[in-house]
C-alpha positions as CSV (number, residue, x, y, z in Angstrom):
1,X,6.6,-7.0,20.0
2,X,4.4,-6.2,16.7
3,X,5.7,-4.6,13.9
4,X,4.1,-1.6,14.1
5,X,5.3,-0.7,17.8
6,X,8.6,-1.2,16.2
7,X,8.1,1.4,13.6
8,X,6.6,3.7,16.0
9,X,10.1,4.1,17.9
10,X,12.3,5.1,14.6
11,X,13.8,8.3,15.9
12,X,15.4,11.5,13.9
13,X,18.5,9.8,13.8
14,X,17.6,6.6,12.4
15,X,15.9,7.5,9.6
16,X,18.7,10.1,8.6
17,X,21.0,6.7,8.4
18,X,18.2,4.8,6.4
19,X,18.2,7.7,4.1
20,X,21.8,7.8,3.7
21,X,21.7,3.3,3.4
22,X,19.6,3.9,0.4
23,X,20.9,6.6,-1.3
24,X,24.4,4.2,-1.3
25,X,22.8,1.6,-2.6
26,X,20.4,2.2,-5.1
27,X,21.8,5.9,-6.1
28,X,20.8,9.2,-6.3
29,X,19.9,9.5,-9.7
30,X,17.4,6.0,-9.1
31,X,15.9,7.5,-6.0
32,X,13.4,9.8,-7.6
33,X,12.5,6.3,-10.6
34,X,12.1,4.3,-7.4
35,X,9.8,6.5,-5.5
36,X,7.5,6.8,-9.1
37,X,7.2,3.5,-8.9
38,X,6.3,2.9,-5.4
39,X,3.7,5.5,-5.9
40,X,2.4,3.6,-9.3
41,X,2.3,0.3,-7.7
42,X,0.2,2.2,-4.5
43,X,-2.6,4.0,-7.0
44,X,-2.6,0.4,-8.4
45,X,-3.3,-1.7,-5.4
46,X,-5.9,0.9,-4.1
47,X,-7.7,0.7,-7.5
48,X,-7.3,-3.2,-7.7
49,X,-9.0,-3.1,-3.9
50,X,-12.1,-0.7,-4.8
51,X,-12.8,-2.8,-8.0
52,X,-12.9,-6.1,-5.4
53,X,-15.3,-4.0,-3.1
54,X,-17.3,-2.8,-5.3
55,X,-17.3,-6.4,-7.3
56,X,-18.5,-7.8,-3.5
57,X,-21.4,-5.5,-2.9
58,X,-22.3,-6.6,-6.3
59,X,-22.3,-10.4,-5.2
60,X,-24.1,-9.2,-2.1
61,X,-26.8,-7.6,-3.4
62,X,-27.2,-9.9,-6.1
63,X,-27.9,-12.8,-3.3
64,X,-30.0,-10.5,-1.3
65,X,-31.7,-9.5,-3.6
66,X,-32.3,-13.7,-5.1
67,X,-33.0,-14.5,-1.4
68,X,-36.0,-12.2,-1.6
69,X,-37.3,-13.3,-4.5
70,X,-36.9,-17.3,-3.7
């Protein structure tokens, strides 16, 4: 079974006792720091992931455009 099929069947109930795991262990007053963070480290990785896109087109046309030429 993948991973995704088995976040796919997480029902109403479940995630109202995953809410309440975290909030006893990490805390309601870290909840809000945590979720900053995750959000930080995701603008991060998207930017890190367009700069290595855009740094691969570069390469790409740079040996199209020496294939051309040679």
């Amino acid at each position: 079974m993948t991973p995704v099929a088995l976040f796919g069947r997480i029902n109403p109930e479940e995630l109202i006792l995953l809410a309440l795991l975290i909030l006893l262990l990490f805390g309601a007053k870290r909840i809000p720091d945590l979720a900053r963070s995750l959000g930080r480290s995701i603008g991060e990785f998207k930017k890190g992931r367009e700069e290595g896109e855009r740094d691969a087109k570069e390469v790409a046309a740079k040996k199209q455009a020496d294939a051309k030429g040679a």
